[in-house]
N, CA, C and O atoms as a GROMACS GRO file, in nm:
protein
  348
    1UNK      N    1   0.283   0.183   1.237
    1UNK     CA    2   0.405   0.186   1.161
    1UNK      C    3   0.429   0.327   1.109
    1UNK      O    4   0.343   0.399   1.057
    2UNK      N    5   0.552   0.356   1.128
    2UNK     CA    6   0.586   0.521   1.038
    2UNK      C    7   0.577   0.504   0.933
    2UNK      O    8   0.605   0.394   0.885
    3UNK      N    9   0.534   0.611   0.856
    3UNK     CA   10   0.559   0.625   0.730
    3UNK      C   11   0.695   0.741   0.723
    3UNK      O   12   0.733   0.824   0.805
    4UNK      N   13   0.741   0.709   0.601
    4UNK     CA   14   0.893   0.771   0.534
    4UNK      C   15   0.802   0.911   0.480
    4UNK      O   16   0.683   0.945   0.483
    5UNK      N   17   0.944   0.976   0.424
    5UNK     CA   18   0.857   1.137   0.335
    5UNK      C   19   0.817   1.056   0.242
    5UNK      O   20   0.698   1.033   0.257
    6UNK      N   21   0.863   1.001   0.149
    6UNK     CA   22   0.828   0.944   0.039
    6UNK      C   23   0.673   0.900  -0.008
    6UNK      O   24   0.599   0.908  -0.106
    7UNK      N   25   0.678   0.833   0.169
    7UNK     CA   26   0.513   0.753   0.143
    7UNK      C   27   0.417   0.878   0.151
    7UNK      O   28   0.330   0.909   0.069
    8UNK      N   29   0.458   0.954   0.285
    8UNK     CA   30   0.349   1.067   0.285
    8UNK      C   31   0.363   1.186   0.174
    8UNK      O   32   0.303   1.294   0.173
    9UNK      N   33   0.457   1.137   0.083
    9UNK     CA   34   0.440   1.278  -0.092
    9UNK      C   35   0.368   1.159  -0.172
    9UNK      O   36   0.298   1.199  -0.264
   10UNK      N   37   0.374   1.011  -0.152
   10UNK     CA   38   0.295   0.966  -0.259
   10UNK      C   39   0.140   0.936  -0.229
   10UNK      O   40   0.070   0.888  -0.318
   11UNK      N   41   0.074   0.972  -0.078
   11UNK     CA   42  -0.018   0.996  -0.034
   11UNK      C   43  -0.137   1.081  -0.091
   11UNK      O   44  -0.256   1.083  -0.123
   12UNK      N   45   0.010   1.168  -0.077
   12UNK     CA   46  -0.057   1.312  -0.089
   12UNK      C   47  -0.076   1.344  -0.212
   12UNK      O   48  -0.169   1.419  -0.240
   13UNK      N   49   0.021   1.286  -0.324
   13UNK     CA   50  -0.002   1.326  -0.478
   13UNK      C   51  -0.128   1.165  -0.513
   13UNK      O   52  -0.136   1.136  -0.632
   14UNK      N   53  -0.173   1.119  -0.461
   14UNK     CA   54  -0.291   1.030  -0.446
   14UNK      C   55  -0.418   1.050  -0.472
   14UNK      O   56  -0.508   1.004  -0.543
   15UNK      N   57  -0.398   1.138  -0.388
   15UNK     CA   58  -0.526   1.246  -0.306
   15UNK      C   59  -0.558   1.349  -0.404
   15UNK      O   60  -0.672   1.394  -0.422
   16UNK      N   61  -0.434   1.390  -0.479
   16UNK     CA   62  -0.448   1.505  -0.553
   16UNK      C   63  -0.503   1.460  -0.705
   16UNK      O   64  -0.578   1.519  -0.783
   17UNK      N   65  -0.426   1.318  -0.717
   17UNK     CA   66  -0.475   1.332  -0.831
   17UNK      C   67  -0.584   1.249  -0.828
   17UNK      O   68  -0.606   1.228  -0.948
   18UNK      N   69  -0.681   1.179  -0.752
   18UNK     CA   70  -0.778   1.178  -0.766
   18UNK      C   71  -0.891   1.272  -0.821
   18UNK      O   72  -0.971   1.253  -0.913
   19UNK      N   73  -0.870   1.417  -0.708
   19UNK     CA   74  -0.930   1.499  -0.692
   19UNK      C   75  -0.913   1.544  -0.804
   19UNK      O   76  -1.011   1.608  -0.844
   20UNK      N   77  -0.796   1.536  -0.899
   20UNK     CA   78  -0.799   1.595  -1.040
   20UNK      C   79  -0.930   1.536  -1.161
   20UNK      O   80  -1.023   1.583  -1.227
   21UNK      N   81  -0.855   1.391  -1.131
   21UNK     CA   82  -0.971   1.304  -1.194
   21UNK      C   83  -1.125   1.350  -1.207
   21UNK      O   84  -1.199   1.354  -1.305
   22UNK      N   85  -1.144   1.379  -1.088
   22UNK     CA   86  -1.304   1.393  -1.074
   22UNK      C   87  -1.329   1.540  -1.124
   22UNK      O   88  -1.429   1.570  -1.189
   23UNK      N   89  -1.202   1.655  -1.076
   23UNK     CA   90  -1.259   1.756  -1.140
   23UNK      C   91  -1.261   1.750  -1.293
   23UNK      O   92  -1.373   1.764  -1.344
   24UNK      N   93  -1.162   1.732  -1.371
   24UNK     CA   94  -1.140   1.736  -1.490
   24UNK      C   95  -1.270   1.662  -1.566
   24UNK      O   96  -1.319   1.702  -1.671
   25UNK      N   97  -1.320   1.527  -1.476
   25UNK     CA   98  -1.417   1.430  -1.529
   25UNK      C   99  -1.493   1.571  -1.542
   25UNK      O  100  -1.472   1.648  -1.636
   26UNK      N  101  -1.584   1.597  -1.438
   26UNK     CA  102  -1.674   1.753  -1.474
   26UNK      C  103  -1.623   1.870  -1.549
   26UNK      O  104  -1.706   1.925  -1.621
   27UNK      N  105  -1.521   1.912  -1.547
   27UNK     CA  106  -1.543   2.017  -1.605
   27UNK      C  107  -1.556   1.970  -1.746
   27UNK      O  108  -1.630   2.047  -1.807
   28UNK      N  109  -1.509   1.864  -1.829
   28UNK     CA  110  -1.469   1.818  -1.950
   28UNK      C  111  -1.624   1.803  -1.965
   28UNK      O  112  -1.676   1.874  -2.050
   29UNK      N  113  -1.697   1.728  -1.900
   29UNK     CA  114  -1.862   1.672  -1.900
   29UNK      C  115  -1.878   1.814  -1.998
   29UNK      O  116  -1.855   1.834  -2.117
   30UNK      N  117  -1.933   1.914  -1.873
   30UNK     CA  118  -2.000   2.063  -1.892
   30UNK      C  119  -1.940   2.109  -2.013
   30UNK      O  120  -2.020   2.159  -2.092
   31UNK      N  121  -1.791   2.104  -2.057
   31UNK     CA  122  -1.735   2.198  -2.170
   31UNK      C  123  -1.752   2.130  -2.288
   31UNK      O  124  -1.750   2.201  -2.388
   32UNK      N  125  -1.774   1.965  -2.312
   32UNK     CA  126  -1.829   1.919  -2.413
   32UNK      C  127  -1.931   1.907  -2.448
   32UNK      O  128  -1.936   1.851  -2.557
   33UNK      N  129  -2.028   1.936  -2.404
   33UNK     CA  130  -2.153   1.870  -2.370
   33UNK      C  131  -2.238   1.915  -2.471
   33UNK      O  132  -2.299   1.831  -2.537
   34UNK      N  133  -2.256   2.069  -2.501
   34UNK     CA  134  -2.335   2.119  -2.581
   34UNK      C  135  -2.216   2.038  -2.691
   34UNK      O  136  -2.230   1.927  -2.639
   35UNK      N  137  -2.113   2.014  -2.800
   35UNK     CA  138  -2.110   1.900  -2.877
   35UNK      C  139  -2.177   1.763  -2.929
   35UNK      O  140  -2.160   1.704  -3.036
   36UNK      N  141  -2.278   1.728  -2.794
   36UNK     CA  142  -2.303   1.612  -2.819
   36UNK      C  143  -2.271   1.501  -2.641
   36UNK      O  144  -2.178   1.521  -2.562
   37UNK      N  145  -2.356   1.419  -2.632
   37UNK     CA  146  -2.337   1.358  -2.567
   37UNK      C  147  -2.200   1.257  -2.527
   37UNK      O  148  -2.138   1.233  -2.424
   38UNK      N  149  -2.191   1.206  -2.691
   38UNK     CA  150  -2.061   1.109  -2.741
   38UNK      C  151  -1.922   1.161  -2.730
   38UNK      O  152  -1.826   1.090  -2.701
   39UNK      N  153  -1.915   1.329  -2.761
   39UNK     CA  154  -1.771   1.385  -2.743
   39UNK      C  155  -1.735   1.384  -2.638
   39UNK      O  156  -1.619   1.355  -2.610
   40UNK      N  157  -1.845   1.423  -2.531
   40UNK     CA  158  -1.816   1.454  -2.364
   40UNK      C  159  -1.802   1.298  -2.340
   40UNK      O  160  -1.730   1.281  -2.242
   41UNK      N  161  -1.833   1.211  -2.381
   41UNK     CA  162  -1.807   1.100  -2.262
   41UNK      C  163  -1.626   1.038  -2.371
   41UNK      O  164  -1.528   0.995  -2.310
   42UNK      N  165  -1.629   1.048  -2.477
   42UNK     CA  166  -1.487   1.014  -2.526
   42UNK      C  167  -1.390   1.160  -2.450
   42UNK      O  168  -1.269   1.144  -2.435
   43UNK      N  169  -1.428   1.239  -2.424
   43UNK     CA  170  -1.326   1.335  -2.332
   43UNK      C  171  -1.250   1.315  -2.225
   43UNK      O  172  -1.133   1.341  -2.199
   44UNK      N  173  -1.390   1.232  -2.131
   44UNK     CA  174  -1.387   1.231  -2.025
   44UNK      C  175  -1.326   1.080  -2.003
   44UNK      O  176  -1.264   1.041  -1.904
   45UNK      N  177  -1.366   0.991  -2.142
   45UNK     CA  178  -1.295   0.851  -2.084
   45UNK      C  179  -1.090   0.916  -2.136
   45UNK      O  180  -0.989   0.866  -2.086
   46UNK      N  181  -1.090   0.983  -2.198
   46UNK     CA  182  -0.932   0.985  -2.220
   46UNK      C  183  -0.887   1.036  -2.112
   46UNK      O  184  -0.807   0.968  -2.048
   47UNK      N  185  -0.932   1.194  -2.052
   47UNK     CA  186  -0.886   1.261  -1.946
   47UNK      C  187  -0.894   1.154  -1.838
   47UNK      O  188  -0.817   1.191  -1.750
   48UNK      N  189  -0.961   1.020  -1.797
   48UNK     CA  190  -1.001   0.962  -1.671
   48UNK      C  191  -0.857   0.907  -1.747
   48UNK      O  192  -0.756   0.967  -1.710
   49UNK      N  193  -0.836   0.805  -1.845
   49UNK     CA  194  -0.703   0.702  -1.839
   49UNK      C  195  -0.575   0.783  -1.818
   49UNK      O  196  -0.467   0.737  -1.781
   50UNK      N  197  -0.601   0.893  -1.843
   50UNK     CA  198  -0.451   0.969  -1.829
   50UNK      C  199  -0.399   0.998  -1.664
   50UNK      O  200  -0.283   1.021  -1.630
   51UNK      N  201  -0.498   0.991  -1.591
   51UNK     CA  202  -0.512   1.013  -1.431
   51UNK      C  203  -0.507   0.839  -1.396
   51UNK      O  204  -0.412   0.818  -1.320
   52UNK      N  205  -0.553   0.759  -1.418
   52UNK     CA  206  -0.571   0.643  -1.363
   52UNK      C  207  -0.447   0.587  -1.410
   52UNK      O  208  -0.424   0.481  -1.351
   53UNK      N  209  -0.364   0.615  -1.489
   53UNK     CA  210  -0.227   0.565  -1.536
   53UNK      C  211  -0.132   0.644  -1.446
   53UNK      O  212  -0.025   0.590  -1.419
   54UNK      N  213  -0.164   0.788  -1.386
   54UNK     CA  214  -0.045   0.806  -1.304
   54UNK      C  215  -0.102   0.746  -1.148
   54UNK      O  216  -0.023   0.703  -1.063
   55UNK      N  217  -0.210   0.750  -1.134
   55UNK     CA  218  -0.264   0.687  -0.973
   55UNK      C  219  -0.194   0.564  -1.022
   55UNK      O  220  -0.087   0.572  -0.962
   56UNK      N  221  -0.189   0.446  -1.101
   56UNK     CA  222  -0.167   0.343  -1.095
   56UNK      C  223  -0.008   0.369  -1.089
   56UNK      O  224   0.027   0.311  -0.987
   57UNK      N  225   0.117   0.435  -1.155
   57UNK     CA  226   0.196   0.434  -1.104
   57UNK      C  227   0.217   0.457  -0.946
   57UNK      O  228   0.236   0.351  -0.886
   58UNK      N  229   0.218   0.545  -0.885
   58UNK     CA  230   0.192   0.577  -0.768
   58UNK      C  231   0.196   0.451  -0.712
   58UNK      O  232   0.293   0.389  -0.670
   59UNK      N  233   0.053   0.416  -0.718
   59UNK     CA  234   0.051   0.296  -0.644
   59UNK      C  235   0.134   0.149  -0.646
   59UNK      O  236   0.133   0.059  -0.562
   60UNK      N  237   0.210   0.160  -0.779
   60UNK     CA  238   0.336   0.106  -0.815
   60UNK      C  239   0.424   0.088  -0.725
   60UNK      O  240   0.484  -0.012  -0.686
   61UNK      N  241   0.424   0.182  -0.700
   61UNK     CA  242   0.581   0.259  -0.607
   61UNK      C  243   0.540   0.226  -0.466
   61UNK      O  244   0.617   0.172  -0.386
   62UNK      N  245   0.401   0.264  -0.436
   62UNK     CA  246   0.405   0.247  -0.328
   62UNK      C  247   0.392   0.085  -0.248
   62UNK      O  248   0.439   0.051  -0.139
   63UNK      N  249   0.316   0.010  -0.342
   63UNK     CA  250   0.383  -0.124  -0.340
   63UNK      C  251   0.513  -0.172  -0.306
   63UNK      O  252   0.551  -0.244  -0.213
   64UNK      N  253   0.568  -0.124  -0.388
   64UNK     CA  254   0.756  -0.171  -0.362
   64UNK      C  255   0.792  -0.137  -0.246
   64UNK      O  256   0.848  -0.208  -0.162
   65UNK      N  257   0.757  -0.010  -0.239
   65UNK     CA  258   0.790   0.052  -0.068
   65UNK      C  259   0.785  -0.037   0.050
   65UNK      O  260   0.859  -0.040   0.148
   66UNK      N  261   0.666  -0.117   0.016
   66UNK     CA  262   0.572  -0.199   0.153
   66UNK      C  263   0.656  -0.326   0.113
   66UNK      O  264   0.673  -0.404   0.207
   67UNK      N  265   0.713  -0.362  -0.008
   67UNK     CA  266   0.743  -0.464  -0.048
   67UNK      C  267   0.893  -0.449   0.003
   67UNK      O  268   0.929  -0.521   0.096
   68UNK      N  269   0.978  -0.359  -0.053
   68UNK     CA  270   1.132  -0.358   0.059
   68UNK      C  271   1.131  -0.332   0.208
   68UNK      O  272   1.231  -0.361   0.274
   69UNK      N  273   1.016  -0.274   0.270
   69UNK     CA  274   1.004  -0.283   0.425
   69UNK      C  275   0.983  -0.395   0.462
   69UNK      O  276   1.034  -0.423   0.571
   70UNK      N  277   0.899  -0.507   0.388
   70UNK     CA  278   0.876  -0.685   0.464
   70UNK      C  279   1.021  -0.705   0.402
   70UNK      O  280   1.089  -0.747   0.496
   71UNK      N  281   1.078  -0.698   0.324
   71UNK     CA  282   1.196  -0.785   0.273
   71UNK      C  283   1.286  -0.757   0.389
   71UNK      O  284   1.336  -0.848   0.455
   72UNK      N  285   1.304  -0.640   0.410
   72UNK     CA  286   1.412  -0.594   0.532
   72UNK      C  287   1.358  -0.656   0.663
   72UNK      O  288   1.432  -0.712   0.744
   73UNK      N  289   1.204  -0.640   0.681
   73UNK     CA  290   1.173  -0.687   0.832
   73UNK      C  291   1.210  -0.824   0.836
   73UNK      O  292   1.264  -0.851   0.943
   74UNK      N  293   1.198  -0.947   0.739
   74UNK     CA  294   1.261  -1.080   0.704
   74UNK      C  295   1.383  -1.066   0.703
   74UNK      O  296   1.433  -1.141   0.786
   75UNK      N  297   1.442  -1.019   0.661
   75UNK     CA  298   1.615  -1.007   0.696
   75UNK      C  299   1.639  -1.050   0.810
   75UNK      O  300   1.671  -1.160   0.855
   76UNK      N  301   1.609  -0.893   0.876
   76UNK     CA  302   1.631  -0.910   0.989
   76UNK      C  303   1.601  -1.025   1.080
   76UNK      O  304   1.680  -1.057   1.169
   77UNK      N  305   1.500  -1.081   1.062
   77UNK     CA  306   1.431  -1.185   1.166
   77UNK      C  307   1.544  -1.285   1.085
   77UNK      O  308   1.659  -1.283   1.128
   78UNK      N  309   1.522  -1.346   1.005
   78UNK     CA  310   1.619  -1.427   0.935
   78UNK      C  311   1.777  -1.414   0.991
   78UNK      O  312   1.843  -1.515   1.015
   79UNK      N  313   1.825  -1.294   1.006
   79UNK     CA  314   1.952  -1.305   1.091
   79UNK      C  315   1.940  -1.327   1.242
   79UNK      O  316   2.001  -1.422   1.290
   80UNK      N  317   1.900  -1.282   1.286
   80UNK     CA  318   1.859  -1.305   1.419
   80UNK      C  319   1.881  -1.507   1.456
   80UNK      O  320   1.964  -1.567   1.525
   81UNK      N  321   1.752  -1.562   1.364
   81UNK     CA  322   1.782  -1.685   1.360
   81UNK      C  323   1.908  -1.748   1.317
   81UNK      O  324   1.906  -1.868   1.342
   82UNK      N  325   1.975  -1.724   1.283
   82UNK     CA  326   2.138  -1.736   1.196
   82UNK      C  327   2.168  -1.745   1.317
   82UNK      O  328   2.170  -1.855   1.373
   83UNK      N  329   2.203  -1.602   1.396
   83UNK     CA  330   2.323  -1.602   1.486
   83UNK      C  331   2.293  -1.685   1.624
   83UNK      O  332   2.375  -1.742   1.696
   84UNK      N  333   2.168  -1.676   1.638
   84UNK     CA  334   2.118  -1.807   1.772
   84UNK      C  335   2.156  -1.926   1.736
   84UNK      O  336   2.218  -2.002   1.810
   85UNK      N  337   2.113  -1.960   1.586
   85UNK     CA  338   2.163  -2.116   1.548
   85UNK      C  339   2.316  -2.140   1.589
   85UNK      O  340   2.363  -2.247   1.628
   86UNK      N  341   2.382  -2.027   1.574
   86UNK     CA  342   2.598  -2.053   1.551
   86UNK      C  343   2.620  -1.988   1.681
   86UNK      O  344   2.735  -1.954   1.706
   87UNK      N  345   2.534  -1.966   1.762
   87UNK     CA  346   2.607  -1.935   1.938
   87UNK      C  347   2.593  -2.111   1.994
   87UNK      O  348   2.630  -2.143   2.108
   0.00000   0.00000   0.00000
């Protein structure tokens, strides 16, 4: 199946912000750390929900996407059957 631009920019900002996730998870680790064990991991759980709230949009969207491509592929089949029934 093709993908649209859409799907392959929400792919790709996927990818990215994963890769954010994990860096930010480390660098936040290392830059809190001499603080205390407890600051670095409350750092790192805020910086992780702030990334996992835009991946979860994302993946929002990209849902719907997959979700108006079956609605349309049912259409279609759905008309198809229509106009065979009234020939």
């Amino acid at each position: 199946m093709k993908k649209t631009l859409l799907e392959n920019v929400i792919s790709f900002l996927l990818g990215i912000f994963w890769a954010l996730l994990i860096l930010s998870a480390l660098i936040l680790f290392k830059t809190f750390y001499p603080l205390g064990i407890l600051p670095a991991l409350v750092a790192i759980i805020l910086s992780s929900a702030f990334w996992f709230i835009l991946i979860i949009l994302l993946e929002m969207a990209n849902i719907q996407i997959e979700k108006l491509k079956e609605i349309k592929r049912q259409t279609e089949i759905l008309e198809t059957i229509k106009k065979r029934l009234y020939e």
